[in-house]
Backbone bond lengths (Angstrom), bond angles and torsions (degrees), N, CA, C in turn:
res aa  C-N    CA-C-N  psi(-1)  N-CA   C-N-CA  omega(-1)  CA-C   N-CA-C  phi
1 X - - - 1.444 - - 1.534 108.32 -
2 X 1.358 104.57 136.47 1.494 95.43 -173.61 1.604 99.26 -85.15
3 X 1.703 109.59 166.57 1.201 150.36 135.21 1.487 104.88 16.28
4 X 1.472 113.78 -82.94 1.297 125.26 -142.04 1.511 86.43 -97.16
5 X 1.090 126.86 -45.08 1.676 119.90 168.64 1.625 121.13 -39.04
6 X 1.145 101.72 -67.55 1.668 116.26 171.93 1.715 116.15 -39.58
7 X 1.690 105.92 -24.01 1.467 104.93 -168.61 1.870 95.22 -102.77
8 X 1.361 122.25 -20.35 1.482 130.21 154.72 1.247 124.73 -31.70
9 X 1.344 107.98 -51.44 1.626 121.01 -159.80 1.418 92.89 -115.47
10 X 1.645 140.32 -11.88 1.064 127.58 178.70 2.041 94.38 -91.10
11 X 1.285 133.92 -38.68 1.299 143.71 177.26 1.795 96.37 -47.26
12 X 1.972 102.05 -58.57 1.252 86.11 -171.85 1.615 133.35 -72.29
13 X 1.330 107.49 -14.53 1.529 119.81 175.00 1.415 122.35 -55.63
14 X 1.502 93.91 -62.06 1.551 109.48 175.59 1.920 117.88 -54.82
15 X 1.152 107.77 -45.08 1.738 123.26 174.80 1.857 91.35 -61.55
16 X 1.417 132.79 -54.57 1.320 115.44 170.80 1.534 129.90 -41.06
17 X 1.508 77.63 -54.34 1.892 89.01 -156.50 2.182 100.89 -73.72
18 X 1.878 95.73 -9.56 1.708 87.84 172.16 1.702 107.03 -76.92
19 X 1.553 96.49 -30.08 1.597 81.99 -178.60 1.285 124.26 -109.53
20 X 1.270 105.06 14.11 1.744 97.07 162.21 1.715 115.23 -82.80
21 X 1.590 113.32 -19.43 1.050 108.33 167.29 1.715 110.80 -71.93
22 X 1.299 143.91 10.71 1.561 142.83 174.96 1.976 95.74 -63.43
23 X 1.694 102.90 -38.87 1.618 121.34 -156.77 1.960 93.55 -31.80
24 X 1.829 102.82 -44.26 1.682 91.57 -172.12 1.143 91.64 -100.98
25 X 1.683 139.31 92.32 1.187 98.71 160.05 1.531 77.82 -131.22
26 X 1.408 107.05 -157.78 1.600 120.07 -156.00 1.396 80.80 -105.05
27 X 1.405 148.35 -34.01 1.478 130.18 -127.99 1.933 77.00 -82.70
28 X 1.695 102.21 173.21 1.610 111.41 173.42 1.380 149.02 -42.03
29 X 1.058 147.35 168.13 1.328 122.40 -171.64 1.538 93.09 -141.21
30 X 1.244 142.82 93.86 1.636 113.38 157.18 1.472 96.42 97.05
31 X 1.241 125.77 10.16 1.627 114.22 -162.20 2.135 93.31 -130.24
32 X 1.139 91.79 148.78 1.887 114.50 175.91 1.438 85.95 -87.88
33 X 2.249 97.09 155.60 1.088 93.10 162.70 1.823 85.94 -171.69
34 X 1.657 96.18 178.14 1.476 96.35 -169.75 1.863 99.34 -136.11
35 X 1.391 86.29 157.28 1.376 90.79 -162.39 1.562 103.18 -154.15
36 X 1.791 109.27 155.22 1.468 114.79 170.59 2.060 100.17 -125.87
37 X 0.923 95.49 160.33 1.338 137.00 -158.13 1.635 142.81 -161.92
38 X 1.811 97.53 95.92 1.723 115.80 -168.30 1.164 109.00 -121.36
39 X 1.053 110.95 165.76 1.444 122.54 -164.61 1.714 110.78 135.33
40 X 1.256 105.75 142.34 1.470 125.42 172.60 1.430 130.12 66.98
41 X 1.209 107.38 9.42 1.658 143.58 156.64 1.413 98.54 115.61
42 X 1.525 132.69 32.60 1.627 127.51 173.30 1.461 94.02 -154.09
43 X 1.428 105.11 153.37 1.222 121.47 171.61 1.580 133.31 -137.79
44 X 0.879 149.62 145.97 1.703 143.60 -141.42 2.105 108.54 -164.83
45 X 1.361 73.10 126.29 1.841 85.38 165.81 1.559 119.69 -71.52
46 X 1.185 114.48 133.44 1.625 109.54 171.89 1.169 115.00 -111.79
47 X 1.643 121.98 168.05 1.438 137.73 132.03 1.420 122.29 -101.79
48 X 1.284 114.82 138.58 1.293 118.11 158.68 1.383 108.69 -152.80
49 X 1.644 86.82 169.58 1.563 118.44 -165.23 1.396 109.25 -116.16
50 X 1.604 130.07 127.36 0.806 100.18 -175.86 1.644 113.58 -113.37
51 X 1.538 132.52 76.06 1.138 136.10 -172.23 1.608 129.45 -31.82
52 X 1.347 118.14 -31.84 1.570 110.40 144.68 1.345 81.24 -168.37
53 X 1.864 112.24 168.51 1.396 130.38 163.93 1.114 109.06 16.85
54 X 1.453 96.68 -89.48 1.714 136.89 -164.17 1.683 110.22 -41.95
55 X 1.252 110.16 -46.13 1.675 124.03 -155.83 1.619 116.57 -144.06
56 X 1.224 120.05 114.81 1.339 159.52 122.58 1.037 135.21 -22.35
57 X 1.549 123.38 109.75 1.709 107.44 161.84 1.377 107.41 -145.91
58 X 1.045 138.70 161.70 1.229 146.45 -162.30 1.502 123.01 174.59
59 X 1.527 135.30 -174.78 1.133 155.50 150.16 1.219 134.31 -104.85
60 X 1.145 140.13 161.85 1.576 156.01 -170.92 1.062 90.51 -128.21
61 X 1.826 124.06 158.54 1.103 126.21 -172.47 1.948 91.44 -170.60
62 X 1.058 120.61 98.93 1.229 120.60 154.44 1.722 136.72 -119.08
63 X 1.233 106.31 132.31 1.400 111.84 152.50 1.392 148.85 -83.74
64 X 2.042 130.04 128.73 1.630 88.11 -177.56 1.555 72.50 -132.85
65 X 1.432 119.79 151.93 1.368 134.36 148.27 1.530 119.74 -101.42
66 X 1.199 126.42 113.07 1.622 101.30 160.50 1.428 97.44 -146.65
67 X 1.829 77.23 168.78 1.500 100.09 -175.83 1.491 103.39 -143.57
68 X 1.520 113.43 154.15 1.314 123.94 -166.77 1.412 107.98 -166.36
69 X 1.443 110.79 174.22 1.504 119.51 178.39 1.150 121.12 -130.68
70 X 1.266 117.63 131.11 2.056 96.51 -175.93 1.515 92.47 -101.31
71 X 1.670 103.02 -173.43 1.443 125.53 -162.26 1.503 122.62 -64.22
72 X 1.403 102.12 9.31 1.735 101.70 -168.41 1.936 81.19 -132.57
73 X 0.946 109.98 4.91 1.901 111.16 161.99 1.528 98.90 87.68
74 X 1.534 122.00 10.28 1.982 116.97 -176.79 1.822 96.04 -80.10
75 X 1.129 100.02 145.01 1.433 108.37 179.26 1.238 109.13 -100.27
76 X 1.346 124.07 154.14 1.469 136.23 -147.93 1.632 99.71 -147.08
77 X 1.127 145.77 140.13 1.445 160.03 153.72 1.472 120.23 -140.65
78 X 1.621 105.67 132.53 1.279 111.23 164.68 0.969 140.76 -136.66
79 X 1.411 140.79 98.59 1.252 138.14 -159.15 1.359 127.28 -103.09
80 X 1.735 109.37 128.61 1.460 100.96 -161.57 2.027 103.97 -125.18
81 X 1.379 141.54 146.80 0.881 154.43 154.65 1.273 108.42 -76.08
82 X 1.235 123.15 144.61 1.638 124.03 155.45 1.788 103.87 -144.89
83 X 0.900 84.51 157.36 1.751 102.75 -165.77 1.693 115.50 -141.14
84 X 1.505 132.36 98.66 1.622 107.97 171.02 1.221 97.83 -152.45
85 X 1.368 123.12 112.21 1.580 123.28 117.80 1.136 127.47 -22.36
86 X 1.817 100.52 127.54 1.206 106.82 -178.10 1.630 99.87 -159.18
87 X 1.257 108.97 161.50 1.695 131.12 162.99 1.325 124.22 -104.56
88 X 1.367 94.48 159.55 2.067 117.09 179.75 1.023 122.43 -151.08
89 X 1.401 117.34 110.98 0.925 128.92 179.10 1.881 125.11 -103.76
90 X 1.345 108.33 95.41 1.475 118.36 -147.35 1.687 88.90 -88.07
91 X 1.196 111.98 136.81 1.096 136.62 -163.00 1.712 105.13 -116.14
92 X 1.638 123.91 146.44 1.379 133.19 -153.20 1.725 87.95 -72.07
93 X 1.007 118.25 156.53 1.648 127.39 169.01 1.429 97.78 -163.19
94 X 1.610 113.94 -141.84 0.854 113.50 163.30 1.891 141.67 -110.35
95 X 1.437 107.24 -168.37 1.792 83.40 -148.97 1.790 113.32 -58.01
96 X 1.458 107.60 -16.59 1.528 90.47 169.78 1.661 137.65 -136.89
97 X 1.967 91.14 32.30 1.676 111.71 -156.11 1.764 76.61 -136.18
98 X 1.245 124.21 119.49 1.652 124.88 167.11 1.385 104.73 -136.32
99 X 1.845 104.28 127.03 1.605 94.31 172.52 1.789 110.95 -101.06
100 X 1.199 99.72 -178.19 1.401 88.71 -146.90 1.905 95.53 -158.99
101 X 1.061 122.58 148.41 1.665 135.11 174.86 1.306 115.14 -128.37
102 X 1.313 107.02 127.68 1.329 130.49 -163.43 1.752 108.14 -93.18
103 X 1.442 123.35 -172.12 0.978 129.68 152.63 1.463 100.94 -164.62
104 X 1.227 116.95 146.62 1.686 126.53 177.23 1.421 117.06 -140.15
105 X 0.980 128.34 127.35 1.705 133.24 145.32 1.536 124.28 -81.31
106 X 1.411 122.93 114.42 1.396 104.50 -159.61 1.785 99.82 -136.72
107 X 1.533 115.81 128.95 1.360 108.79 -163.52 1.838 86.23 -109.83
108 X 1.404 81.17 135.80 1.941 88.91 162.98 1.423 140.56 -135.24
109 X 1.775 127.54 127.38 1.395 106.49 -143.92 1.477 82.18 -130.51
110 X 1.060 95.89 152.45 1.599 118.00 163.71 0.945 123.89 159.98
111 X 1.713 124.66 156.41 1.807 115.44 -178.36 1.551 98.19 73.03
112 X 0.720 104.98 45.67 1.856 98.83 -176.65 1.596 119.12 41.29
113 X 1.321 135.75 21.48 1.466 133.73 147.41 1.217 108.34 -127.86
114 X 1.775 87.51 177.45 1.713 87.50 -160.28 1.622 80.96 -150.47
115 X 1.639 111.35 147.19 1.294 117.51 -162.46 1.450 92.88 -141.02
116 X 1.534 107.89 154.38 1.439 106.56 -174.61 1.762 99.20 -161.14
117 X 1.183 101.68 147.93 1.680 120.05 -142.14 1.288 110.77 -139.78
118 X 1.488 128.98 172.66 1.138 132.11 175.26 1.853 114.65 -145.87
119 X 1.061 144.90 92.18 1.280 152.07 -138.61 1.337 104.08 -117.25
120 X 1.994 122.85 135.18 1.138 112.70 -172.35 1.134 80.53 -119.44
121 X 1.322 123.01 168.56 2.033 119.68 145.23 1.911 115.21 -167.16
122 X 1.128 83.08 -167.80 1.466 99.29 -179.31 1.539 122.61 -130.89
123 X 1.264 126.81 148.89 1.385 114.90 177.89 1.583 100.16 -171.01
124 X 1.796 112.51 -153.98 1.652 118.10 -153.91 1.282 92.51 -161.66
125 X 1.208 127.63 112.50 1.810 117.34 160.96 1.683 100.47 -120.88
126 X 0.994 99.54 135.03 1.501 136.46 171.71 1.775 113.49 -77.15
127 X 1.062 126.25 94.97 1.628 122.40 -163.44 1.839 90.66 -99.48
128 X 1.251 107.19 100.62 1.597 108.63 169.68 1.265 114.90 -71.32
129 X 1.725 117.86 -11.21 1.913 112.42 178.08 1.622 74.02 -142.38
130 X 1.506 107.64 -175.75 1.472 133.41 140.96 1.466 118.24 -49.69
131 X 1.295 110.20 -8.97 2.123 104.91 -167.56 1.830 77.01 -144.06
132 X 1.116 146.38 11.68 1.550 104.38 159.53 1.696 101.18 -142.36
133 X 1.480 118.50 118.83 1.610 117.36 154.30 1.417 116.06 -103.29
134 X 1.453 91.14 163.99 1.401 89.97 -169.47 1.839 79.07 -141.39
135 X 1.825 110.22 137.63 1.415 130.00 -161.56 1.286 91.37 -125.89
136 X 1.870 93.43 150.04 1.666 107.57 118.13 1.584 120.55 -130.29
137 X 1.437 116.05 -167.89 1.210 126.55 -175.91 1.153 123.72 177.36
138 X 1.690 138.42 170.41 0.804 144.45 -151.72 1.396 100.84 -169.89
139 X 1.529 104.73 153.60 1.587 108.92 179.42 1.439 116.10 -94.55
140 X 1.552 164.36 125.71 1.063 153.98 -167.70 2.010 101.78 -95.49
141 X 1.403 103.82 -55.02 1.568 98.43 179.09 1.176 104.43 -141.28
142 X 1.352 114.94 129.25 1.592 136.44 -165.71 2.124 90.57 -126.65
143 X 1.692 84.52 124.25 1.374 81.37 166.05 1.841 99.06 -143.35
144 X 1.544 104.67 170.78 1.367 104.94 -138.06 2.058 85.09 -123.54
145 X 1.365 118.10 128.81 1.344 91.30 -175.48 1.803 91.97 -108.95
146 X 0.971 123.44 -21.99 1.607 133.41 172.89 1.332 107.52 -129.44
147 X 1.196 116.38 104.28 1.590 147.40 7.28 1.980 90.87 -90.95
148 X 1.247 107.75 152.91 1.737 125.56 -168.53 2.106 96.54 -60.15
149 X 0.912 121.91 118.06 1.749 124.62 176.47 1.229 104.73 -147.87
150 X 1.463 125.64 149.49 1.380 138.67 166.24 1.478 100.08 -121.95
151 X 1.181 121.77 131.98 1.748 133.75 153.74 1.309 117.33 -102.31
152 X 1.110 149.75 119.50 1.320 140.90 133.06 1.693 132.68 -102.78
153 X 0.705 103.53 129.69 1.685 111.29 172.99 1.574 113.20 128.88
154 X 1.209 117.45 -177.56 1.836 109.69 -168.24 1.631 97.58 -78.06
155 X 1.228 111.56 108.50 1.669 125.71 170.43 1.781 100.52 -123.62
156 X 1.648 93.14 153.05 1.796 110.94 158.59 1.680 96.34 47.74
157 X 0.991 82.20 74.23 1.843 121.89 159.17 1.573 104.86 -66.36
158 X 1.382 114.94 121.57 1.315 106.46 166.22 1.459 102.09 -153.97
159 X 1.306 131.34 152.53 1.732 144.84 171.65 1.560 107.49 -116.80
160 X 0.966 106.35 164.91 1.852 112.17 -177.08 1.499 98.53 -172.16
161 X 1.552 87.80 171.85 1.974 90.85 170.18 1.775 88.84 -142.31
162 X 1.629 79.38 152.92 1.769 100.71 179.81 1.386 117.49 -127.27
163 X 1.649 113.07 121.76 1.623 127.40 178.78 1.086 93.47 -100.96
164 X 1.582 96.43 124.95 1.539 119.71 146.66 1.025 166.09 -126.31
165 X 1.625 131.54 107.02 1.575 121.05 -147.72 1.512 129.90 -57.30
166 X 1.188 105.23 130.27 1.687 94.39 168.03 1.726 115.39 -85.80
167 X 1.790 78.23 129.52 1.642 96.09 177.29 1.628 129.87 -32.01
């Protein structure tokens, strides 16, 4: 068996056996929930779902309006939408601290363009009940498909907390 095979099925084992241990953990099971989330000079309301323990999916949803004046008194406004789906995949830790890797697609418009992205990362939420975590995170590789960008390395730091209903 070659090399690169052996490291396939050894990648996929280990990624199982982290999240079959999620089965006891405290984070949600089956339950919606809502959440805010700042960091990296923007911030956005979420939903999520939490499809079992282990796995996550949801949206981001932000608004920004502003308005201002510069030094000769012309007024200036800019208004931006942001929008991204994304996943989590919460990984075994312990019973009430789980880290966990995300993935996001996130489109952003305003000022008359609109940019759209693809975001990997890493992070840790701390579930103080079954219905409330409280995160952080960071993006590891952000790539940009409008306008063309590559990111790598720990960028766009952000923490949030997440409510969640019981079913």
């Amino acid at each position: 068996m070659k090399m690169s095979t052996m490291m396939k099925y050894f990648c996929v084992a280990l990624i199982a056996t982290m999240w079959y241990g999620t089965a006891l953990a405290q984070s949600p099971d089956r339950q919606m929930g809502l959440g805010v989330t700042v960091g990296s000079g923007s911030g956005a309301a979420h939903l999520v779902y939490a499809i079992n323990p282990g796995f996550h999916i949801g949206t981001q949803l932000g608004i920004n309006l502003a308005s201002s004046k510069n030094t000769s008194g012309e007024s200036y406004s800019s208004n931006q939408i942001y929008f991204a789906p994304y996943a989590k995949l919460i990984l075994a830790g312990m019973k009430d601290m789980k880290p966990y890797f995300f993935g996001a697609f996130g489109i952003n418009s305003g000022g008359g363009n609109t940019t759209t992205g693809l975001s990997v990362g890493a992070g840790g939420e701390y579930f103080a009940s079954r219905n409330v975590g409280l995160y952080g995170q960071f993006s590891i590789i952000n790539v940009g498909f409008d306008p063309s960008y590559t990111n790598i390395g720990i960028v766009f730091p952000q923490v949030g907390i997440e409510w969640f209903f019981n079913p």
